[in-house]
Residue frames as qw, qx, qy, qz and C-alpha x, y, z in Angstrom:
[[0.499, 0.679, 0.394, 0.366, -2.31, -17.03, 20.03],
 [0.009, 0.991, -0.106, 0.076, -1.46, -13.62, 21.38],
 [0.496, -0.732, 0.407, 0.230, 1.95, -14.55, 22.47],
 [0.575, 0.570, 0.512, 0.287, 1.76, -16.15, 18.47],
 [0.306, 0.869, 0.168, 0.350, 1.44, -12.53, 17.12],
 [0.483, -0.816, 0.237, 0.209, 3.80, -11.00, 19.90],
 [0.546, -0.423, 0.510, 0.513, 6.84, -12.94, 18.76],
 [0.605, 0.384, 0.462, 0.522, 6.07, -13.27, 15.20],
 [0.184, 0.973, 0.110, 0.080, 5.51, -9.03, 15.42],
 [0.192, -0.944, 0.204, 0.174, 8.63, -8.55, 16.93],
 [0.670, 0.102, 0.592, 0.436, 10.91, -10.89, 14.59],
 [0.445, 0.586, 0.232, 0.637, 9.59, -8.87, 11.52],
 [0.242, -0.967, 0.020, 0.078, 9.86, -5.87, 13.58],
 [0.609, -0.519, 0.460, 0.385, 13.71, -7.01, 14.10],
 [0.648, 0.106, 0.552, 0.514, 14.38, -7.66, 10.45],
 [0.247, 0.912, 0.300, -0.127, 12.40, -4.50, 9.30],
 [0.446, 0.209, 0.149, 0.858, 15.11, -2.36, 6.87],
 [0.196, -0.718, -0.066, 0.664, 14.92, 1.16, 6.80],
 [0.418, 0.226, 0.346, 0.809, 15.21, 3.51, 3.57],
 [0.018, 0.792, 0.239, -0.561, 14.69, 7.25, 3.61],
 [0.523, 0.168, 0.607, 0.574, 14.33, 8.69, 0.72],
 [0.289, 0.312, 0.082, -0.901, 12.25, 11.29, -1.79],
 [0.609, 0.507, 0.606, -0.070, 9.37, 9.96, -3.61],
 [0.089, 0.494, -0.482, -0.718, 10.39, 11.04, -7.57],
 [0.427, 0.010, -0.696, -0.577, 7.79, 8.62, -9.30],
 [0.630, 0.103, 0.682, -0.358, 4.68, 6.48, -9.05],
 [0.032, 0.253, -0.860, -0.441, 3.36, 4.22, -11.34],
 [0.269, -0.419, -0.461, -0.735, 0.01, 4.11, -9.95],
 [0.471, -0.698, 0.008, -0.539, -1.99, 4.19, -6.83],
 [0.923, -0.379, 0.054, -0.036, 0.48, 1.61, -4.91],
 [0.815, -0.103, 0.111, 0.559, 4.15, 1.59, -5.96],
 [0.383, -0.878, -0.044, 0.283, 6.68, 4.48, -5.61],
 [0.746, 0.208, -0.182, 0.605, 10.11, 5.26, -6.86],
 [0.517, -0.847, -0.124, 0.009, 11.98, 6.27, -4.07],
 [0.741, 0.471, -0.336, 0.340, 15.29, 8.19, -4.24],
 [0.666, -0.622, -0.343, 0.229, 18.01, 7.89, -1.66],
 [0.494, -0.837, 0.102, 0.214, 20.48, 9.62, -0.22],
 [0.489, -0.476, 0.567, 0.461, 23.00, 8.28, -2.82],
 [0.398, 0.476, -0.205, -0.757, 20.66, 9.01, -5.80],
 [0.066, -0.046, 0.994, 0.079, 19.87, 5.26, -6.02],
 [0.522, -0.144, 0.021, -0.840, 16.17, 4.82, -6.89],
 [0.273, -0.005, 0.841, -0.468, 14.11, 2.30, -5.15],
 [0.564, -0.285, -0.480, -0.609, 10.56, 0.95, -6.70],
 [0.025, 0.006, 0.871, -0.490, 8.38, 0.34, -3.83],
 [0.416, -0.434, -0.628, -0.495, 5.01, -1.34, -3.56],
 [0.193, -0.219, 0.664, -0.688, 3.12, -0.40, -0.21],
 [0.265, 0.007, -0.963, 0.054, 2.18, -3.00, 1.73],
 [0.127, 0.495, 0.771, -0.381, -1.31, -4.21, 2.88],
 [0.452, 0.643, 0.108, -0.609, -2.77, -2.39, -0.25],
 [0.287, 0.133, 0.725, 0.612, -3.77, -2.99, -3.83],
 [0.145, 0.380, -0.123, -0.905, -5.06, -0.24, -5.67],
 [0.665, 0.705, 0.102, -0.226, -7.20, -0.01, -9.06],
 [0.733, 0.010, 0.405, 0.546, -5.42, -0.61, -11.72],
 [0.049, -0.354, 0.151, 0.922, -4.51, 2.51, -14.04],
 [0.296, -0.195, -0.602, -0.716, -7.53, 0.92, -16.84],
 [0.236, -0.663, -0.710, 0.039, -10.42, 0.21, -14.14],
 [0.244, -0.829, -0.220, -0.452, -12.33, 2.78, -12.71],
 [0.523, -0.848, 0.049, 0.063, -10.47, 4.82, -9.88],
 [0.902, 0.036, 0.086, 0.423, -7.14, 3.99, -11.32],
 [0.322, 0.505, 0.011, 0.801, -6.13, 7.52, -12.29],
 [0.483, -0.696, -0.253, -0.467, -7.93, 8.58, -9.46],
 [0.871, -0.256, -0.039, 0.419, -5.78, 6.00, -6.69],
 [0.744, 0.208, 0.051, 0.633, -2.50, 7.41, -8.51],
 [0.031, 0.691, -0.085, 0.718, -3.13, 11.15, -8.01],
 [0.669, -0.720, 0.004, -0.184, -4.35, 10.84, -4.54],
 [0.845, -0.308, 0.055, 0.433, -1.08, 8.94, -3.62],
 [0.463, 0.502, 0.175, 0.709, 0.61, 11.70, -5.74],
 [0.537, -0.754, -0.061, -0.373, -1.17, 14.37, -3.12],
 [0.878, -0.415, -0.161, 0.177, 0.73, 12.16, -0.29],
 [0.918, -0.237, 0.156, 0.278, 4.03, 11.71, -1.55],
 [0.525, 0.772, 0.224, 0.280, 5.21, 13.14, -4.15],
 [0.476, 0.611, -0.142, 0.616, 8.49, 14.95, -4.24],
 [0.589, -0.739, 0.116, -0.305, 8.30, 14.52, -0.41],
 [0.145, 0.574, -0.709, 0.382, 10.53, 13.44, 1.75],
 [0.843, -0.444, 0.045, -0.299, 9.40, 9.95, 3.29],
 [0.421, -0.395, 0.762, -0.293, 10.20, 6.77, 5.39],
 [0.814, 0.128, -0.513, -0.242, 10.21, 2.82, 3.81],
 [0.645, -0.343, 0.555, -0.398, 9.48, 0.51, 6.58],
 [0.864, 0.207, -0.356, -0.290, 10.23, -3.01, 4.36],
 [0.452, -0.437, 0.769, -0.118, 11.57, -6.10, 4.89],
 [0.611, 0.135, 0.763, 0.162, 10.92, -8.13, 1.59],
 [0.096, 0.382, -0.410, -0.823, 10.95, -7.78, -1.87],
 [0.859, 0.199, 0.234, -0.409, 7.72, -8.89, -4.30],
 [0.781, 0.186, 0.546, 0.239, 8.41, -11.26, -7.25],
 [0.376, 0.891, -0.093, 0.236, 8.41, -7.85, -9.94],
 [0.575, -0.012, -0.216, 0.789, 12.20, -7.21, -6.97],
 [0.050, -0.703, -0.033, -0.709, 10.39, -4.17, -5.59],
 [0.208, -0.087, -0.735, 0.640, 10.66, -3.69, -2.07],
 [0.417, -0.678, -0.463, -0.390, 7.23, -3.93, -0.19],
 [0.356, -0.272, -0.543, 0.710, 7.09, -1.81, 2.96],
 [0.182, -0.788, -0.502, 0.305, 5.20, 0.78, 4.76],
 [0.370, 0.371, 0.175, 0.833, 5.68, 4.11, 3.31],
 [0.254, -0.797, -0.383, 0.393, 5.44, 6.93, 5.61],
 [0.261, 0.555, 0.109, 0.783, 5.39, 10.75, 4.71],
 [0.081, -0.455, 0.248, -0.851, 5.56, 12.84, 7.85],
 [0.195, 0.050, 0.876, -0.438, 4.92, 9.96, 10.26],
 [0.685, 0.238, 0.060, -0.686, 1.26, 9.89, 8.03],
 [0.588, 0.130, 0.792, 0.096, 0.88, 5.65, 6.56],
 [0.287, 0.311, -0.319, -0.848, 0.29, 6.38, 2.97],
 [0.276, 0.065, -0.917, -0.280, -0.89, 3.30, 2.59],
 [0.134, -0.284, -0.748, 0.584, -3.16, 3.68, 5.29],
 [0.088, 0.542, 0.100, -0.830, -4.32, 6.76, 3.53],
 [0.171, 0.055, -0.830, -0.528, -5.08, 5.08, 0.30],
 [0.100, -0.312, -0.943, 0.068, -7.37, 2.89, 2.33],
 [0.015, -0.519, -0.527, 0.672, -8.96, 5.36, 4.39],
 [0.300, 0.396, -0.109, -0.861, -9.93, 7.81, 1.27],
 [0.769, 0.316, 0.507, -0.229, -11.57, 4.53, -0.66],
 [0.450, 0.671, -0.464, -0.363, -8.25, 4.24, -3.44],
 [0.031, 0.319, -0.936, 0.143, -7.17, 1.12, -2.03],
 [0.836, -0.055, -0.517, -0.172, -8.04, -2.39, -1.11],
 [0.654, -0.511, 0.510, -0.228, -6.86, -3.92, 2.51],
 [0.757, 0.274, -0.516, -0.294, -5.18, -6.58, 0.67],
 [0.732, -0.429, 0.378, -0.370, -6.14, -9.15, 3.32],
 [0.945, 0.275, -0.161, 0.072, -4.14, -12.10, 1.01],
 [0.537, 0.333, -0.324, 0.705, -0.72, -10.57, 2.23],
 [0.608, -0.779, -0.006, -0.152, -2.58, -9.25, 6.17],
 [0.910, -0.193, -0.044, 0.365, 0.35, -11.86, 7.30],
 [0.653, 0.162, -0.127, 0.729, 3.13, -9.67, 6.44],
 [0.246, -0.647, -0.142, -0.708, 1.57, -6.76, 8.31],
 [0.016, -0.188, 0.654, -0.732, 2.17, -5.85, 11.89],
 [0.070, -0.468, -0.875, 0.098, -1.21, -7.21, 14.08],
 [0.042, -0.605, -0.051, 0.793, -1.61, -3.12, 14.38],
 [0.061, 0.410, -0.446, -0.793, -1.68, -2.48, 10.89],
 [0.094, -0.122, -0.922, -0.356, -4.08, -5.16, 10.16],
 [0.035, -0.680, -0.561, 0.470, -6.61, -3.95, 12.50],
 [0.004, 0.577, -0.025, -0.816, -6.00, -0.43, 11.11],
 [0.117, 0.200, -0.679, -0.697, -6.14, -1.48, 7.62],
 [0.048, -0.382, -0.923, -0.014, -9.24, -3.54, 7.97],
 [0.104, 0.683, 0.622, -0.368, -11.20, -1.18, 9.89],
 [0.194, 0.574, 0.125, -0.785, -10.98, 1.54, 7.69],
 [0.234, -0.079, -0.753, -0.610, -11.45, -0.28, 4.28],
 [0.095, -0.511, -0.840, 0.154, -14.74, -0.99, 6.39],
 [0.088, -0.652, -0.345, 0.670, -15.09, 2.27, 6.94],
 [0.156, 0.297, -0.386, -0.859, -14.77, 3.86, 3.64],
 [0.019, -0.270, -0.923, -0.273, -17.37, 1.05, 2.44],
 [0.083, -0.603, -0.729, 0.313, -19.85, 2.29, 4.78],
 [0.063, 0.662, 0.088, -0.741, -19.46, 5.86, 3.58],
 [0.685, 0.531, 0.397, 0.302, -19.08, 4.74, 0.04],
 [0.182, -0.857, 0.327, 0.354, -15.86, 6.80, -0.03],
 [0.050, -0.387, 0.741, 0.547, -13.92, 6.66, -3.51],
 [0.278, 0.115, -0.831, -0.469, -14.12, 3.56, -5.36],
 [0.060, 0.109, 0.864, -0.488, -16.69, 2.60, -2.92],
 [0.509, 0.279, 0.056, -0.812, -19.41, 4.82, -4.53],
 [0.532, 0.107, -0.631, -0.554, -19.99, 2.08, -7.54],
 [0.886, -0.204, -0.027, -0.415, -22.36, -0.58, -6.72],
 [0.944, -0.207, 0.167, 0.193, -19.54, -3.58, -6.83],
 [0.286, 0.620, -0.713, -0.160, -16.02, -2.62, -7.69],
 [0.964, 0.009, -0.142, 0.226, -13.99, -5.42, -8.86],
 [0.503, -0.706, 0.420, 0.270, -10.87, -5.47, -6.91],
 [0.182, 0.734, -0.638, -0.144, -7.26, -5.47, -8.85],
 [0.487, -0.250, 0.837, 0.003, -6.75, -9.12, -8.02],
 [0.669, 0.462, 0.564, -0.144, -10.06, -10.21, -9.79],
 [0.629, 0.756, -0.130, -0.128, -9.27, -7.80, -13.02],
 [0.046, -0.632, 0.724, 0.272, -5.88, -9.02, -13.47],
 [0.497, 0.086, 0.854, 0.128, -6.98, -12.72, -13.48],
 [0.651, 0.626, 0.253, -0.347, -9.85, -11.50, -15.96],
 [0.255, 0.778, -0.497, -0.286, -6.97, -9.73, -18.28],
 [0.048, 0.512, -0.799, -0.312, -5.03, -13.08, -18.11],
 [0.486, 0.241, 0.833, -0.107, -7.80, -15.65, -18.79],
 [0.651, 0.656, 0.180, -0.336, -8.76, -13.51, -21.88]]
């Protein structure tokens, strides 16, 4: 198994794009618009997270905090695939800091353990333990008795 996660890390390692960029929009506590060097803008979702949505509880909450991060910084897009919306999903780094990582860690995010797979074996570990961790402190969205994760309220939205 380890020699499993070896090769498959360093494949997407190998295929991993690059884009450097400034952060000039979000949209809410998970996707970016990133311009480049050639004033091209980018939508990016960062990977191994799902936020609130902008109507549940923490949604406006999520979005600033990642706002805090990024914002009219100067970061780093680690991707290497685009979702189904054509946004490129990749690590999003602001002074070598995971923002996505940060999301988790302050309780705005989700570990979204459905898409782990496209996530270095590193980054799952990381991402795991601290969505544990913010649980245990009841850090953010963590305080309410049960959030419903972003997955569950979409389906709700489209089954009504």
């Amino acid at each position: 198994m380890l020699v499993f996660a070896i090769a498959w890390f360093s494949a997407t390692a190998a295929s991993a794009a690059r884009l450097e960029g400034k952060v000039v929009g979000l949209s809410d506590g998970d996707t970016v618009t990133v311009l480049d060097a050639s004033r091209t803008a980018h939508k990016v979702r960062l990977a191994g997270i799902d936020a609130p949505e902008k109507s549940q509880p923490f949604g406006h909450r999520a979005k600033r905090h990642l706002a805090d991060l990024v914002l009219r910084k100067q970061v780093v897009v680690e991707w290497s695939t685009h979702d189904r919306y054509g946004r490129m999903v990749g690590k999003v780094l602001v002074q070598q800091q995971d923002a996505g990582l940060a999301q988790v860690s302050a309780g705005m995010a989700w570990h979204y353990k459905a898409y782990q797979r496209d996530q270095s074996p590193e980054d799952q570990t990381a991402y795991a333990a601290a969505e544990d961790a913010a649980r245990r402190t009841r850090t953010g969205l963590w305080r309410a008795p049960a959030p419903t994760t972003p997955w569950d309220f979409r389906h709700a939205r489209r089954a009504d």
